[in-house]
C-alpha positions as CSV (number, residue, x, y, z in Angstrom):
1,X,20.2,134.7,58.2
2,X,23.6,136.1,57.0
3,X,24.3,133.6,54.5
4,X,20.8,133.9,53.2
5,X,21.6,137.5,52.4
6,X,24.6,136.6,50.7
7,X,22.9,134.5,48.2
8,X,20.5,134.9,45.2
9,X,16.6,133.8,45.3
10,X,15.6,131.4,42.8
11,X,13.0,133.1,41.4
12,X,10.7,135.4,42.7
13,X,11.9,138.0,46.2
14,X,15.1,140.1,46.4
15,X,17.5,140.0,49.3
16,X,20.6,142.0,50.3
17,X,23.0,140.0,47.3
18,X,20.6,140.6,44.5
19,X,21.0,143.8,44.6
20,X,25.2,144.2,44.2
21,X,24.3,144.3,39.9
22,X,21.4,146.8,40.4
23,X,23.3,148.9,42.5
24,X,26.4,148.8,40.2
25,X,24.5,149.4,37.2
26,X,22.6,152.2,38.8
27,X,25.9,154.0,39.4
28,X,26.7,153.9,36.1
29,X,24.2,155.6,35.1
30,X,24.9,158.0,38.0
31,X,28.4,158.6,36.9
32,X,27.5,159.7,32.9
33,X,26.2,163.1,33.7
34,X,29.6,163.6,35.3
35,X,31.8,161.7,32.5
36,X,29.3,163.6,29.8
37,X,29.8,167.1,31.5
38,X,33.7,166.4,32.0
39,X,33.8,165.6,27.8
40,X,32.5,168.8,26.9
41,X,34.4,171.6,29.0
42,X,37.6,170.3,27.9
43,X,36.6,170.7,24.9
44,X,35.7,167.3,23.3
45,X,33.1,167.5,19.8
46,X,29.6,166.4,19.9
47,X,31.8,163.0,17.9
48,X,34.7,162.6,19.7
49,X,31.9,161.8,22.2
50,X,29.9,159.6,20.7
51,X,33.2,157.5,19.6
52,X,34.2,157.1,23.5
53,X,30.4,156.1,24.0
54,X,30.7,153.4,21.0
55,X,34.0,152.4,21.8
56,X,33.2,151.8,25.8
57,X,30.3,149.9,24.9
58,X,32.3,147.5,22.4
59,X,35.1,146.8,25.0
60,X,32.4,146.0,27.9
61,X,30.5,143.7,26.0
62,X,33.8,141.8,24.9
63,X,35.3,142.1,28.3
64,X,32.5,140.2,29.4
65,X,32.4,137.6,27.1
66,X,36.3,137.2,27.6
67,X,35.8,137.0,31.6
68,X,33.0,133.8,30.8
69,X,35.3,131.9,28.7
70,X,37.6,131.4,30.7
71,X,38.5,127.5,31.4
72,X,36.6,127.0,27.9
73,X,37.6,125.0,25.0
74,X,36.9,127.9,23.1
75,X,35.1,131.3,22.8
76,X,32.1,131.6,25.2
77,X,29.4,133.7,23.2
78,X,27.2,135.2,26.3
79,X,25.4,138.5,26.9
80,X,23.6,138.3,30.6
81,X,27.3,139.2,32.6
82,X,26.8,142.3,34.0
83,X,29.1,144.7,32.4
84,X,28.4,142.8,29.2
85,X,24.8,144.3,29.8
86,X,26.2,147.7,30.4
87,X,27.9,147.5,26.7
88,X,24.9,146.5,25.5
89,X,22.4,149.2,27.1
90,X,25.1,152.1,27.2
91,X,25.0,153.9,23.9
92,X,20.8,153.8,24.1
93,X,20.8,155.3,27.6
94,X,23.5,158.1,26.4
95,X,20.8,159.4,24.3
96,X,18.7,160.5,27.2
97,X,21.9,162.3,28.6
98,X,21.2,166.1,28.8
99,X,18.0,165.9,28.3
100,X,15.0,167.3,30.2
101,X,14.0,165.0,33.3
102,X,10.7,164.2,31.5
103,X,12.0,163.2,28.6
104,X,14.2,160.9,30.9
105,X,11.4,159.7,33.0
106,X,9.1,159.2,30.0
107,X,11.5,157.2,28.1
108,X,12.3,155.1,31.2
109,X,8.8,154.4,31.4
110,X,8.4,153.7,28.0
111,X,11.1,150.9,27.9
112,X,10.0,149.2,31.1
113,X,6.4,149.3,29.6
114,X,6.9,148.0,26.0
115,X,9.4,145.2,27.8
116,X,6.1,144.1,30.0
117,X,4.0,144.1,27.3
118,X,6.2,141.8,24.8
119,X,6.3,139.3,27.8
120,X,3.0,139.8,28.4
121,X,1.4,139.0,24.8
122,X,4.0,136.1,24.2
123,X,2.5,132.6,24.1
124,X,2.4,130.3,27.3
125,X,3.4,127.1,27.0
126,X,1.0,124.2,26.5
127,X,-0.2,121.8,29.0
128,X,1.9,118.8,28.0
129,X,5.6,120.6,27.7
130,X,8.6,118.6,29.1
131,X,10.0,121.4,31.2
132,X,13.4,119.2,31.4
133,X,13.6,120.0,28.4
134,X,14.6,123.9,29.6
135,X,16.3,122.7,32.6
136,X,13.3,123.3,35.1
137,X,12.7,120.4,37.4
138,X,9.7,118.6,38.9
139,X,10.2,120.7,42.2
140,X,10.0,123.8,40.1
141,X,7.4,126.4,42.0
142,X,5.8,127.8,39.0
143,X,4.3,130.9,38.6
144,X,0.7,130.2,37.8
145,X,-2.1,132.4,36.2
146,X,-1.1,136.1,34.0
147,X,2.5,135.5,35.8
148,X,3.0,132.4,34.2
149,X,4.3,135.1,31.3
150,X,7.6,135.4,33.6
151,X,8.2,132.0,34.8
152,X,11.9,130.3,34.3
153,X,12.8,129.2,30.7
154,X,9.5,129.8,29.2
155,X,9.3,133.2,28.5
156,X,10.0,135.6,25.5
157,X,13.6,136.6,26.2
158,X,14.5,132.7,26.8
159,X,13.3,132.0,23.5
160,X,15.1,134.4,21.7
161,X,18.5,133.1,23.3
162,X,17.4,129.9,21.7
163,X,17.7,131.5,18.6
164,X,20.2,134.1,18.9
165,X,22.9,132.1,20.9
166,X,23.1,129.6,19.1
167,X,24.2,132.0,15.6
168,X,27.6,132.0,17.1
169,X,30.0,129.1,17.3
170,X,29.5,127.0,20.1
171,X,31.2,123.6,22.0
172,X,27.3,122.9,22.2
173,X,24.0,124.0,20.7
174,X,22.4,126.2,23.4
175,X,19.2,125.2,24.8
176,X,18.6,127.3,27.9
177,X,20.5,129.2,31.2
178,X,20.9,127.1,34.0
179,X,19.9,130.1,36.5
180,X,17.6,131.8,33.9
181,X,19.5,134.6,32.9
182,X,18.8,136.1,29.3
183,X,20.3,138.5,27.1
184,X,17.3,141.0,26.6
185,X,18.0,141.8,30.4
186,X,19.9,144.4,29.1
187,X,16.5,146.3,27.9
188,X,14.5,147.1,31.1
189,X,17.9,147.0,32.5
190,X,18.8,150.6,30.9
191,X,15.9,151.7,33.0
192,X,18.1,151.0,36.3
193,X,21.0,153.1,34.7
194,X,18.1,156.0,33.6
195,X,17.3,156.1,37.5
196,X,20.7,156.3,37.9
197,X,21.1,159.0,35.0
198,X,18.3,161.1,37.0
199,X,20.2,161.0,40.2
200,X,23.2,162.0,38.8
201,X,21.8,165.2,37.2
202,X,20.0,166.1,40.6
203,X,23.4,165.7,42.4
204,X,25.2,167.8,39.6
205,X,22.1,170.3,39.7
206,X,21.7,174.0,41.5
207,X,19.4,172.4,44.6
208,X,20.8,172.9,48.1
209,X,22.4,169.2,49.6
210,X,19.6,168.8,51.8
211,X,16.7,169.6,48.8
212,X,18.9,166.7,46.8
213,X,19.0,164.3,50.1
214,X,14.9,164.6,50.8
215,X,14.9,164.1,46.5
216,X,16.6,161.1,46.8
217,X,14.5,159.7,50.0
218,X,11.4,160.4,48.5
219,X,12.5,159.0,45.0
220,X,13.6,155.6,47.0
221,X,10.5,155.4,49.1
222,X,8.5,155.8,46.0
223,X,10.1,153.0,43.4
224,X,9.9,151.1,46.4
225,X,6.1,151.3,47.1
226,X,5.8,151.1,43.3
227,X,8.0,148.6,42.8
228,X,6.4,146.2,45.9
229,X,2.6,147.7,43.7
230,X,3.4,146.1,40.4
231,X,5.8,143.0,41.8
232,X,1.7,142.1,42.7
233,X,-0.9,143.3,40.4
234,X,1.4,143.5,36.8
235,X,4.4,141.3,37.1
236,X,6.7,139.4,39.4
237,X,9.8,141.0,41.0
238,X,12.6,138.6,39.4
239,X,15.7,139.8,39.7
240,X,17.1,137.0,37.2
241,X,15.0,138.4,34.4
242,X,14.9,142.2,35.1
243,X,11.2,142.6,35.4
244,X,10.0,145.9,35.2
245,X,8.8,146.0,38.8
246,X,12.0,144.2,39.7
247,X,14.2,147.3,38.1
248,X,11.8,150.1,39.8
249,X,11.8,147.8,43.1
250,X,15.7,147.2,43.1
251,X,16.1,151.5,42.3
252,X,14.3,152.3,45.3
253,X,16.9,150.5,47.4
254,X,19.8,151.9,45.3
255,X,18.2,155.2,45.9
256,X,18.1,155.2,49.5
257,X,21.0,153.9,49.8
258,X,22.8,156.6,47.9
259,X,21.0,158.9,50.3
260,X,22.4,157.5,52.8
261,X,25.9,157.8,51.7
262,X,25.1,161.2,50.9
263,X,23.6,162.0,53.8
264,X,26.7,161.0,56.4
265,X,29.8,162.0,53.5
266,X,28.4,165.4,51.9
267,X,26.2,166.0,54.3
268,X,27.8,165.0,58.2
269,X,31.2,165.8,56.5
270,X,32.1,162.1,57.7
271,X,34.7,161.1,54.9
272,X,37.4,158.8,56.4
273,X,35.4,156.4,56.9
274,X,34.5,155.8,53.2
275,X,38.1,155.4,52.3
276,X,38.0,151.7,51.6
277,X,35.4,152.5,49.2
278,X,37.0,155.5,47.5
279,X,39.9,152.8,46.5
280,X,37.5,150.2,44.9
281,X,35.2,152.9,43.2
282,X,38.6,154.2,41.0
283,X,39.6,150.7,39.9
284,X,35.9,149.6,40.1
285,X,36.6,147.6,36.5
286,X,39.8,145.7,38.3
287,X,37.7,145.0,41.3
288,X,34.5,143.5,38.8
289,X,37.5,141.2,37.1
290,X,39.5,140.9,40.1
291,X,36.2,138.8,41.6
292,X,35.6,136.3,38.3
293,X,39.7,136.1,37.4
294,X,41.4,135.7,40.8
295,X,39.7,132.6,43.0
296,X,42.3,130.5,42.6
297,X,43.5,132.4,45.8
298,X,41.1,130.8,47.7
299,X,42.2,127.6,46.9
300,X,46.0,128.5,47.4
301,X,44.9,129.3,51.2
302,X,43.6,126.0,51.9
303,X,46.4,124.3,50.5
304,X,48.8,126.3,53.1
305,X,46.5,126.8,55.8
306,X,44.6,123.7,55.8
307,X,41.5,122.1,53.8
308,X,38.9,122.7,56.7
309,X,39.7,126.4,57.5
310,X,36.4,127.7,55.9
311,X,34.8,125.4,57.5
312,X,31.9,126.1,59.9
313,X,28.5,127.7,59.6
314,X,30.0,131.0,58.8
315,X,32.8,129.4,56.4
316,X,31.3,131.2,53.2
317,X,31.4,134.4,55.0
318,X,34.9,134.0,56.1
319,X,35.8,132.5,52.5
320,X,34.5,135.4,50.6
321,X,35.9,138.4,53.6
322,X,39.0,136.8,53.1
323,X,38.8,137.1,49.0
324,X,37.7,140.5,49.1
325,X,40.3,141.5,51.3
326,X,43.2,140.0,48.8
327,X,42.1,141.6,46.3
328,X,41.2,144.9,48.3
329,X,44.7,145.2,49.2
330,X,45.8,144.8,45.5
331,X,43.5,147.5,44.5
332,X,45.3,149.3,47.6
333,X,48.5,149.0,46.0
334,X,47.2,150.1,42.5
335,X,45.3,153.3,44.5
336,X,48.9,154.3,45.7
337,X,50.7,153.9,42.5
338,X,47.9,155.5,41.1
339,X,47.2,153.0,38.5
340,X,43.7,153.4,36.8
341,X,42.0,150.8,34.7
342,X,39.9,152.8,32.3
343,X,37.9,151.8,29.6
């Protein structure tokens, strides 16, 4: 059950790993009202501001294109990493910053709508495509019916990799992601940092703690039972391609869950506790690079310790505790010698 949880679904479902990106993204989107706010009262211009935004957004993107070429013969020209999709999304969602919260909502709803309905109107493959020829096997479960419009590989945003991938230099011609990921997540994936966005206004906002904790509850119960609504009547909830009702299903749990924090640290007082999380959360950007950069330690363990000592049923589990913990305790040292990575 554990390692099941600390995996990713093929396709269709969501379980406890799938939503680490949602989650991270949603704070972002969180943290701009404060960053925004922060900007202004010491006295930053309207431009000075909108060159941080631009220049944030440049560096994530190329971050994120540096991290995935690594142990490549050359450049690695991809745009489905996470804080790639950030970059990409960041300077569209700061438009809705400051705004009224139904200007927010609307244009939230707006992009997650439009997004569905490109997908929805885009051609389905005929009856005698290879489907090796986009990497899906004979075992493939396809979706079947109206959600055949969100199956793996032969959708709209896979198609327009095809094409735009493949206008940058490449070891290879691209012809499709492995795991399905596409670059025009990034679209309904600025609606996860716009739920985020609202959240962080209502925590920044003149309502008493426990009016903003019953907020965020009842905004968590509801993109839940919306999210669980459209995942069957509109579209599938697919993490790997953002659906719509995968980015209002995967808020609801980021929503709760930031209750919950909120809840026990603002709330209960309880603070302490929340340390080890305080120390990731300043160097969150280390952390991110930390995880892609530094798993050669993992190997260097084994060599020392012994090939077999992640061995076991709960090997992986052990494997990755371990990892997190080296590079915890880095980001520990960094904390003390108050070093910041900023971008």
């Amino acid at each position: 059950v554990i390692n099941h949880q600390l995996g990713h679904i093929p396709w269709v479902g969501c379980v406890f790993w799938d939503l680490i990106q949602p989650s991270f993204m949603f704070m972002v989107g969180v943290a701009m009202p404060y960053s925004y706010a922060s900007r202004r009262q010491r006295g930053d211009t309207p431009g000075q501001v909108w060159f941080h935004v631009i220049k944030r957004a440049v560096i994530l993107i190329l971050l994120g294109i540096f991290l995935r070429s690594n142990h490549r013969s050359q450049t690695y020209f991809t745009f489905e990493d996470v804080i790639t999709q950030i970059g990409l999304g960041y300077v569209f969602v700061y438009l809705v910053l400051g705004k009224r919260f139904w200007v927010q909502f609307g244009s939230l709803v707006a992009i997650l709508f439009f997004y569905w309905l490109a997908f929805a109107l885009f051609p389905l493959p005929g009856p005698n495509f290879d489907y090796s020829s986009v990497g899906v096997g004979p075992d493939w479960n396809h979706l079947t019916g109206f959600f055949a419009h969100w199956d793996k590989n032969t959708n709209l945003a896979h198609y327009f990799d095809v094409w735009f991938l493949n206008l940058f230099p490449r070891e290879h011609p691209f012809e499709y992601n492995g795991g399905g990921y596409l670059t025009l997540n990034f679209i309904p994936s600025m609606g996860t940092m716009i739920f985020g966005v609202l959240a962080g206004e209502l925590l920044r906002g003149p309502k008493t703690s426990r009016e903003k904790f019953v907020r965020l509850v009842m905004w968590g119960g509801g993109c839940l039972l919306v999210g669980l609504l459209l995942g069957h009547t509109v579209c599938p909830i697919v993490k790997r391609i953002w659906t719509p009702s995968w980015a209002v299903y995967a808020a609801g749990w980021t929503f709760l869950m930031l209750a919950v924090f909120y809840w026990i640290i603002d709330l209960q007082g309880f603070r302490k506790w929340a340390f080890p999380f305080v120390v990731v959360g300043m160097n969150s950007i280390f952390f991110y690079c930390s995880s892609l950069i530094f798993h050669w330690w993992v190997e260097t363990v084994k060599t020392h310790v012994g090939q077999g000592v992640f061995d076991g049923p709960f090997g992986p589990m052990w494997e990755e505790t371990s990892f997190a913990l080296f590079i915890w305790a880095i980001g520990y040292w960094m904390y003390k010698k108050r070093i910041f990575i900023r971008i």
